[in-house]
C-alpha positions in Angstrom: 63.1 97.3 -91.8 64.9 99.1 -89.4 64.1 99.3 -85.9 63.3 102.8 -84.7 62.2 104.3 -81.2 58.7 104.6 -81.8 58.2 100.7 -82.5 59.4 100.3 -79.2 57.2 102.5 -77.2 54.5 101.7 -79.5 54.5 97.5 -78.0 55.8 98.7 -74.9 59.0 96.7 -74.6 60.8 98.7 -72.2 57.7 98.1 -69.5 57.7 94.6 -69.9 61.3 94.3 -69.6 61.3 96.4 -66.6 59.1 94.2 -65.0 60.8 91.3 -66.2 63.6 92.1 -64.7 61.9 93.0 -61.3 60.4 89.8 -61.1 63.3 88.0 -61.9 65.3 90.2 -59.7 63.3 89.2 -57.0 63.3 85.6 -57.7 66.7 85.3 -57.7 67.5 87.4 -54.0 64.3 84.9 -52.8 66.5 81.5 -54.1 69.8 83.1 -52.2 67.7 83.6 -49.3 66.4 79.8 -49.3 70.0 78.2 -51.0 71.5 78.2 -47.5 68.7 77.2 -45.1 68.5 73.9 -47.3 71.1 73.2 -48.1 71.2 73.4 -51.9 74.0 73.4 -54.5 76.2 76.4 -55.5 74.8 75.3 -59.0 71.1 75.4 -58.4 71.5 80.0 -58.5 73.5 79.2 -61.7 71.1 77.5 -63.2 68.2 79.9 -62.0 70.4 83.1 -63.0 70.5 81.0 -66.8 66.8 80.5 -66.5 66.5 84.1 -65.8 68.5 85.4 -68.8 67.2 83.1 -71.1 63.2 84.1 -69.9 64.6 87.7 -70.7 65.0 86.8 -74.3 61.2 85.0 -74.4 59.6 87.9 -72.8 61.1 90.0 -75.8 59.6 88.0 -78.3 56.4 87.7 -76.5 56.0 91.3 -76.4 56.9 92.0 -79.4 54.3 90.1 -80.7 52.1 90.7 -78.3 52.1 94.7 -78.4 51.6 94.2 -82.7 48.4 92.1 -81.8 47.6 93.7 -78.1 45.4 96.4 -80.2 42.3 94.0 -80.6 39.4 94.2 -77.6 37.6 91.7 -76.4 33.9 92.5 -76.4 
């Protein structure tokens, strides 16, 4: 089954990746910021910029399925 456009929009991947990116944006400027003051590791944004990448992936998947099953209400 083919992927097409309307999928997409319809469990609104591009949002949550937006904001997933935002947030993880963010996070990572905030970790530069501190890196210096104390006086952590050159590796320690590494890992966080892998962290990030690999969240990016999960948040996909989570709202993929989360869009197919984010029709049902809660009464």
């Amino acid at each position: 089954m083919p992927l097409n456009f309307d999928q997409i929009r319809q469990r609104k991947l591009v949002q949550w990746s937006l904001a997933y990116l935002a947030g993880a944006w963010v996070s990572l400027q905030v970790l530069g910021f501190l890196a210096e003051p104390f006086g952590w590791p050159a590796y320690a944004m590494r890992i966080a910029t892998v962290v990030a990448v690999a969240g990016f992936a999960v948040v996909l998947v989570l709202a993929w399925y989360h869009g197919e099953r984010g029709r049902q209400r809660v009464s």
